[in-house]
C-alpha positions as CSV (number, residue, x, y, z in Angstrom):
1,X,84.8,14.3,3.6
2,X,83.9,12.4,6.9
3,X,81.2,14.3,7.2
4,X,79.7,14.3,3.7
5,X,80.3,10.1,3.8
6,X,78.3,10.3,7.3
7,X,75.0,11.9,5.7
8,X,75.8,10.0,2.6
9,X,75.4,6.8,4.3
10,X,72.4,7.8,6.7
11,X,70.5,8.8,3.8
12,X,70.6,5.6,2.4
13,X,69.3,4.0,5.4
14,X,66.4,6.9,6.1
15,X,65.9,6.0,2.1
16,X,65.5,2.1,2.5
17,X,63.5,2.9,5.5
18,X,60.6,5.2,4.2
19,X,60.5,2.9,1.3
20,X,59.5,-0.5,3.4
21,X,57.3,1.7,5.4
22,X,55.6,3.0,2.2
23,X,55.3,-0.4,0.7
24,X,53.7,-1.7,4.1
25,X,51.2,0.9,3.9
26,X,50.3,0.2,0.5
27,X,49.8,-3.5,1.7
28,X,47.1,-2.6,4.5
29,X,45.3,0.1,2.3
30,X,45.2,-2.0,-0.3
31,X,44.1,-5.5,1.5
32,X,43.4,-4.9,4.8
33,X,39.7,-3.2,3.9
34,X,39.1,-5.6,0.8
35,X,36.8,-8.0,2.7
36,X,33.5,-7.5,3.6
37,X,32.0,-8.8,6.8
38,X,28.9,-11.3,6.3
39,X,25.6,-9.6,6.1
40,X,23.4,-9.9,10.1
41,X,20.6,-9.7,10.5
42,X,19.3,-6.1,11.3
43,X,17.7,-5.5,15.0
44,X,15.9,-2.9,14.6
45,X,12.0,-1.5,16.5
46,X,9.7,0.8,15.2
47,X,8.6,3.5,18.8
48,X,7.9,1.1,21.1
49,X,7.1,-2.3,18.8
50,X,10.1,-4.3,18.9
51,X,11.4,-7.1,15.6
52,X,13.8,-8.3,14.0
53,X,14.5,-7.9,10.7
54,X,16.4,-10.4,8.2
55,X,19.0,-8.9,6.1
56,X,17.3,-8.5,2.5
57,X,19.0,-9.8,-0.7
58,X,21.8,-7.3,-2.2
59,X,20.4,-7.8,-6.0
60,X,17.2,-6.8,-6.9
61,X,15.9,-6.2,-10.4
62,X,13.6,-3.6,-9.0
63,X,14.6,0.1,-8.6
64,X,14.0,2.1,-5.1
65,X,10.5,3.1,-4.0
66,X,9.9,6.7,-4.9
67,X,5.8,7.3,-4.7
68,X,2.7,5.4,-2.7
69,X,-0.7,5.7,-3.6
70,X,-4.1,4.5,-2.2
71,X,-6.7,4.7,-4.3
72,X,-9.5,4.0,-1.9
73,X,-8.0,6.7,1.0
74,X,-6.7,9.3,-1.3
75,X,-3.0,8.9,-0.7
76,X,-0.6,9.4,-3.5
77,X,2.5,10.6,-1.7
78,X,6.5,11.0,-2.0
79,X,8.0,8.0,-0.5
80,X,11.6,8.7,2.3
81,X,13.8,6.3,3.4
82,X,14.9,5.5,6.9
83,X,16.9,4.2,8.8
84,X,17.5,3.5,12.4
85,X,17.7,6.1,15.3
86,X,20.9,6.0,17.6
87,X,18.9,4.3,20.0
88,X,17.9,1.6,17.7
89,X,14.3,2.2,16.8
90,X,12.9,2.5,13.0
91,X,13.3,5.8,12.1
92,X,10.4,7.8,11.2
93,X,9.2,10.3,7.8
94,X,10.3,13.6,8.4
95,X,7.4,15.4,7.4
96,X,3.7,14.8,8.0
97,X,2.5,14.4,4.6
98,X,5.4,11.5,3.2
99,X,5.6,7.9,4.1
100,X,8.8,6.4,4.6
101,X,10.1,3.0,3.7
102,X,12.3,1.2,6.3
103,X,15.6,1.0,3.8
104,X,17.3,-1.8,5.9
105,X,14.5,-4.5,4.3
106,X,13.1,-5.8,1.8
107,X,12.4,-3.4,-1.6
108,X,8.7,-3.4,-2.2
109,X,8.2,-5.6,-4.8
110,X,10.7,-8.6,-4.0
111,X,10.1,-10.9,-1.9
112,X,10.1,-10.6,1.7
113,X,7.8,-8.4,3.5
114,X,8.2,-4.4,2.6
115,X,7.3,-1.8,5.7
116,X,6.2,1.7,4.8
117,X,5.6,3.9,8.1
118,X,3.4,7.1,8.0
119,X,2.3,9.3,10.9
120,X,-1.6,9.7,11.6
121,X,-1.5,12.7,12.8
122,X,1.1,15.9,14.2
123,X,1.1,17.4,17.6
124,X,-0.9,20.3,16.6
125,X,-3.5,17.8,15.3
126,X,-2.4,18.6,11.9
127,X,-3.7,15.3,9.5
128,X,-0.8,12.7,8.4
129,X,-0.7,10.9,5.3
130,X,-2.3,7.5,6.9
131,X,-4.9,9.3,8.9
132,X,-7.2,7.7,7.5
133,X,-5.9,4.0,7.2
134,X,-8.2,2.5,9.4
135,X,-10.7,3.1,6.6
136,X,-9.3,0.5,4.3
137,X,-11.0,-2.7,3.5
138,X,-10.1,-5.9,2.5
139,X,-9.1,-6.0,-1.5
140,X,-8.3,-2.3,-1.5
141,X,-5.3,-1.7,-3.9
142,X,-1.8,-0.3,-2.9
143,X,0.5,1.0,-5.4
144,X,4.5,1.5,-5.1
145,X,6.1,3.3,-7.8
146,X,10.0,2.5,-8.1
147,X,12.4,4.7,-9.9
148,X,12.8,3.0,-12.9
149,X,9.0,3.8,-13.4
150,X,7.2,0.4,-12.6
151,X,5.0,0.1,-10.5
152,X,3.7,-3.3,-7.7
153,X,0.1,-3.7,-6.8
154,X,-0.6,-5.2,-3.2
155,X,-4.0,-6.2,-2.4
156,X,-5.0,-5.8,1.5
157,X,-5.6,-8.9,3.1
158,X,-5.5,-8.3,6.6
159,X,-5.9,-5.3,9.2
160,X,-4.7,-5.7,12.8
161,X,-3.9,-3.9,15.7
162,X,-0.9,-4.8,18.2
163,X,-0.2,-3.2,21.4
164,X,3.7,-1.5,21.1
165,X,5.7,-3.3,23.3
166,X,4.6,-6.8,21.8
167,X,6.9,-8.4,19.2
168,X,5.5,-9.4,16.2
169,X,7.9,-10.9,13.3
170,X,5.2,-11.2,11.0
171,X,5.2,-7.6,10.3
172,X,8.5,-7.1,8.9
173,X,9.9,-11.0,7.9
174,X,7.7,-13.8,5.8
175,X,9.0,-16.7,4.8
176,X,7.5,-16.7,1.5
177,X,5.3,-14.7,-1.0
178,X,5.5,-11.0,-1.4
179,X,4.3,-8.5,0.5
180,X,3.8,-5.1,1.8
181,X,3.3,-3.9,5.6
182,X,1.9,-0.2,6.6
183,X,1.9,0.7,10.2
184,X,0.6,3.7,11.5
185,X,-0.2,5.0,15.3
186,X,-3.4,3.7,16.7
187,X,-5.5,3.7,20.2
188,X,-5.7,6.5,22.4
189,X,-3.3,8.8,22.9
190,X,-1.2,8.5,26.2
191,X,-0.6,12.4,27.3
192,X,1.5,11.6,29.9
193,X,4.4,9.7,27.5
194,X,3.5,11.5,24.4
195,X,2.5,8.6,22.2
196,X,-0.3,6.3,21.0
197,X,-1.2,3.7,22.7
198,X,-1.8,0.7,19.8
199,X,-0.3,0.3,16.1
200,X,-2.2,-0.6,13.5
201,X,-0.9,-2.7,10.3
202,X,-2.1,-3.2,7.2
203,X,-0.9,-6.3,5.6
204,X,-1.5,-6.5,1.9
205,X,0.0,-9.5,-0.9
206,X,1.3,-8.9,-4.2
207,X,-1.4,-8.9,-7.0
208,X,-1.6,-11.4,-9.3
């Protein structure tokens, strides 16, 4: 009897104490991940060409960027989304022949400058999807089609060249208007390091 009032009594206590513990767990699954830290700033650089870019608005009434085209160059391409490598640089497209939008910014189309990357050309010389971006002129028409099936119209404005290491915040933040950004490698190519030596941007505005 001793012994059956023993295990009777422990039980009870083993009882009440898995059922606090459970209840405290509860607690922290259930409110210890329910707020959400403030949204930074993203530091980011694309190989070798270091900025800063703001954190973009979490609503937009526009759907993601699926296809470029450019008209005057004859690119009409699938569009990728990247990220950032480990070591902090904008990622880059996967494959020769896509462009890929820096996800971390601002959805082409809203306000805030948009940045679509695209390689000029592989290591076996093989041609990239902006090989021939240099060509483009002033007025030339870009078009981002988003998947809800409408599309934004850029007009170039501006083309400039920036060596990599220089920082250069007017290619991925504006403080107003609506734009989109294409950079592409530029210059000679440096052997010895395996890259080129400029970048080339091509800075276009929404059209009216």
């Amino acid at each position: 009897m001793n012994s059956i009032r023993y295990l009777k009594s422990h039980w009870r206590l083993w009882s009440t104490l898995a059922l606090s513990l459970a209840s405290l767990l509860f607690a922290f699954f259930t409110f210890g991940f329910s707020e959400k830290p403030a949204a930074q700033p993203v530091v980011s650089v694309i190989p070798q060409m270091i900025h800063t870019v703001a954190a973009p608005a979490l609503q937009s009434y526009r759907g993601l960027p699926v296809r470029l085209k450019i008209p005057a160059i004859g690119v009409d391409t699938k569009i990728e989304y990247m990220g950032d490598t480990p070591s902090g640089d904008m990622d880059v497209p996967k494959g020769l022949v896509n462009a890929g939008w820096y996800k971390f910014g601002t959805i082409p189309g809203d306000t805030g400058s948009s940045v679509i990357a695209g390689h000029v050309v592989g290591f076996k010389n093989e041609p990239g999807v902006f090989i021939r971006l240099d060509r483009l002129k002033l007025g030339d028409l870009l078009l981002v089609t988003d998947a809800k099936a409408k599309t934004a119209s850029f007009t170039v404005r501006e083309l400039k060249t920036y060596d990599p290491t220089q920082q250069h915040d007017e290619v991925f933040n504006s403080v107003s208007g609506t734009h989109l950004n294409l950079i592409t490698c530029a210059g000679d190519w440096d052997s010895g390091h395996l890259h080129y030596l400029k970048r080339l941007v091509v800075f276009a505005d929404l059209s009216p």
